[in-house]
N, C-alpha and C positions, 0 to 999 in steps of 0.2 A: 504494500500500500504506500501509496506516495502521499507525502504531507498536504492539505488544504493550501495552497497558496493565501495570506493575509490571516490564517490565524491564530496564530498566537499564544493557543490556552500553553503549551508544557512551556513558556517563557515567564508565563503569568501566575499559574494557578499552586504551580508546587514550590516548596524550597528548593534551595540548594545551598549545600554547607561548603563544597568548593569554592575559593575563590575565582571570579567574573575577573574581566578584565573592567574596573570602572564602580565595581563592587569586593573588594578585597574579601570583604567575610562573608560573601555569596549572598543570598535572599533570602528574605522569609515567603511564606506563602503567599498567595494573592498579588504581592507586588512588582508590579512588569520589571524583566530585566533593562536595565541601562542598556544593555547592547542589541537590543527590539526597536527596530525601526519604526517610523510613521505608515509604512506599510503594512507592519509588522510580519519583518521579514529580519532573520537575524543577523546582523552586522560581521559577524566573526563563523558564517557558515563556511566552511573548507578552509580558517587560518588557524594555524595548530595551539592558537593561543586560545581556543573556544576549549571550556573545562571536561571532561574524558566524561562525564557523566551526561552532557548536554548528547555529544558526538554519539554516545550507545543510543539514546532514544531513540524508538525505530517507531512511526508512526504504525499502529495496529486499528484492525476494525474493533474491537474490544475496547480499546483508549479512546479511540480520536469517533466512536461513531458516526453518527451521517453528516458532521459538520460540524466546524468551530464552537457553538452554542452547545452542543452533546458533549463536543471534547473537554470544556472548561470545567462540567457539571463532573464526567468521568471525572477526571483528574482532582478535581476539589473534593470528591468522594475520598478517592484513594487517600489524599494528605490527609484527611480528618482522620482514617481509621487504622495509616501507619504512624 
């Protein structure tokens, strides 16, 4: 499955305890990454400086279901109950 073009939710919805480039002590939940474009499209997709945990996310029909709006609620799911 190839990612939605423009959206955004795994930038958004989950943490990440790795340091961002622009976020040294990564993010909390909910809060768009700094390197998430106005398109949101991600700034550092194929520069090796994007954190190893961004790069493994593989968009799935499980995660991202039928759109952006599905994928947010997925993924907001997940962070609440790990």
């Amino acid at each position: 499955m190839k990612c939605e073009p423009g959206c955004g939710a795994c930038c958004i919805a989950p943490s990440i305890s790795s340091s961002i480039p622009g976020m040294p002590e990564g993010k909390p939940a909910g809060v768009r990454c700094v390197q998430l474009d106005e398109d949101n499209l991600c700034r550092l997709f194929g520069d090796p400086s994007r954190p190893d945990v961004c790069h493994q996310f593989k968009a799935a029909p499980d995660i991202c279901g039928g759109g952006s709006k599905q994928a947010m609620a997925n993924l907001i799911e997940l962070e609440r109950i790990t």
